[in-house]
C-alpha positions as CSV (number, residue, x, y, z in Angstrom):
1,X,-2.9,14.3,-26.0
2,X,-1.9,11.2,-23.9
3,X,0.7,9.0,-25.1
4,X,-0.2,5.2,-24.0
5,X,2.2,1.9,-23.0
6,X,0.3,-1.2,-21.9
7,X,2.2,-4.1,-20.3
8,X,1.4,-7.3,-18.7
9,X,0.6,-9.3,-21.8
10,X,2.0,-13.1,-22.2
11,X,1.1,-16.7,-22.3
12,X,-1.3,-18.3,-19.4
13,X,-3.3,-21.2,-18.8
14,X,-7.0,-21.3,-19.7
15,X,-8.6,-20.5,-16.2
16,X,-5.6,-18.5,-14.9
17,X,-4.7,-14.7,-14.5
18,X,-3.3,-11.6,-15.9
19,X,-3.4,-8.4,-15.0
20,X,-2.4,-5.8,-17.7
21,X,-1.4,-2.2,-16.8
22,X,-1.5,1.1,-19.2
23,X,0.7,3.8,-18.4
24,X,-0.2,7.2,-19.0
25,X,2.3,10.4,-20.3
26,X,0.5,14.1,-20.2
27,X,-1.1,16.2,-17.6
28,X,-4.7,15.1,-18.5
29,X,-5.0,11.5,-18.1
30,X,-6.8,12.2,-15.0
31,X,-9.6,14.3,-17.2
32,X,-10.0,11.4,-19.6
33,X,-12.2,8.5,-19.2
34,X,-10.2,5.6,-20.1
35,X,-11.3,2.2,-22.3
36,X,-10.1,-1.3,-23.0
37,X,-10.2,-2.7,-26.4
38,X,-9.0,-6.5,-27.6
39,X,-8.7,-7.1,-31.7
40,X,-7.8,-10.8,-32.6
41,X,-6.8,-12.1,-35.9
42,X,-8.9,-11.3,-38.1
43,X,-11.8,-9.7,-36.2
44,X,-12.9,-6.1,-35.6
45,X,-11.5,-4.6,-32.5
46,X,-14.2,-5.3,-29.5
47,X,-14.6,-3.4,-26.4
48,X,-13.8,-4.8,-23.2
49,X,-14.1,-2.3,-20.4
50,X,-14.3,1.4,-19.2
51,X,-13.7,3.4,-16.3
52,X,-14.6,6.8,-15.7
53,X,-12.0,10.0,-15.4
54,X,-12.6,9.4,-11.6
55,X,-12.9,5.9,-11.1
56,X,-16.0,5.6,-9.9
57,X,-18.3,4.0,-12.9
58,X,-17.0,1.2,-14.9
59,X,-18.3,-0.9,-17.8
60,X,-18.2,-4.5,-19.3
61,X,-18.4,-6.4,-22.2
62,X,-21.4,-9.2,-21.4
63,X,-18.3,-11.3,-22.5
64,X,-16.0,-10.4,-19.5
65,X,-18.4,-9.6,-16.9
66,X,-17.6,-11.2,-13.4
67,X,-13.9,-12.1,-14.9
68,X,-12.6,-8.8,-15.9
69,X,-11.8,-5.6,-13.5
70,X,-10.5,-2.5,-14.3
71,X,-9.2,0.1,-12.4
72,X,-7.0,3.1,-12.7
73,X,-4.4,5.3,-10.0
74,X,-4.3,9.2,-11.6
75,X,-1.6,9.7,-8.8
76,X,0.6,7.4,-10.8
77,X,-1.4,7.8,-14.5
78,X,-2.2,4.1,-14.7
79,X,-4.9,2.3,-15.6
80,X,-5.4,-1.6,-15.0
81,X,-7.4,-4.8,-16.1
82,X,-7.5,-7.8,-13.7
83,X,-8.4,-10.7,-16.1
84,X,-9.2,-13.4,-13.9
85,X,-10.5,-17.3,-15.6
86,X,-9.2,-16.4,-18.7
87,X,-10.2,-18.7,-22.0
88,X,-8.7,-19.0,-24.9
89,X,-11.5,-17.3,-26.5
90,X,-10.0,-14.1,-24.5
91,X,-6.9,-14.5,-26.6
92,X,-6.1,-11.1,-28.6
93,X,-4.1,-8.1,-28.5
94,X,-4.8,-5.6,-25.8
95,X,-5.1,-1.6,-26.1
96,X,-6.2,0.7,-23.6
97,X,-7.4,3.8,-24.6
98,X,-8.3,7.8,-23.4
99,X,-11.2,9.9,-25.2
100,X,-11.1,12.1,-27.0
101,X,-13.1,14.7,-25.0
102,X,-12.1,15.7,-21.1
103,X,-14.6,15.1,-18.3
104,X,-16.8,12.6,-20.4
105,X,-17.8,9.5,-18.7
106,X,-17.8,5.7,-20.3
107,X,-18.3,4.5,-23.7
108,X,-17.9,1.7,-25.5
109,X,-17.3,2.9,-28.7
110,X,-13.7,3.1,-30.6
111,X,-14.7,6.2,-32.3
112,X,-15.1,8.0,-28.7
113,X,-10.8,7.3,-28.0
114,X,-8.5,9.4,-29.4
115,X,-5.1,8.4,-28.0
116,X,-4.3,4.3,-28.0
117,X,-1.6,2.3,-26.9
118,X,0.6,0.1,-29.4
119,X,-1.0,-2.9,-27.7
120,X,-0.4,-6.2,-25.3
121,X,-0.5,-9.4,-26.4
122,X,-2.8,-12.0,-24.0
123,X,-2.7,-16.0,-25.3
124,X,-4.7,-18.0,-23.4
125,X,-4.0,-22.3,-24.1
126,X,-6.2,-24.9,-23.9
């Protein structure tokens, strides 16, 4: 298993930045595709992007497309999202997440991750 921190979270202005980092514990975060995930009050948790165990494919929400970038170092077991002209609508908590299964590429789906982070907090004001 791989034990998950994100950081980064906070307050910004609608049409400013953040850029939220997941550090990874455990040998095989480099194995594991790796997901984001938001969840605001109230609503089901939503995916928001993927990157493959190698960094080479990634995946968007339609909602985030052109905004949002992930990216992930295995030589330091991170994982990033670069949230760039952020809306309020964007406010939520944060989780990154690993599946479940080594060597697998993206996916969108909750039920794919096995190992989450406790979560980041991202408020976006009018």
């Amino acid at each position: 298993q791989v034990q998950l921190v994100e950081s980064g979270g906070g307050l910004v202005q609608a049409g400013g930045s953040l850029r939220l980092a997941c550090a990874a514990s455990g040998q095989t975060f480099s194995m594991r595709s790796m997901g984001w995930f938001r969840q605001a009050p109230g609503k089901e948790r939503e995916f928001v992007a993927a990157i493959s165990y190698s960094g080479v494919v990634t995946i968007y929400a339609d909602s985030v497309k052109g905004r949002f970038t992930t990216s992930r170092d295995n030589y330091r077991n991170e994982g990033y999202l670069e949230m760039t002209n952020l809306e309020p609508e964007d406010t939520a908590n944060y989780y990154c997440a690993t599946r479940e299964k080594i060597y697998y590429g993206t996916s969108n789906k909750t039920d794919d991750y096995s190992s989450w982070g406790q979560g980041t907090q991202v408020t976006v004001a009018s």
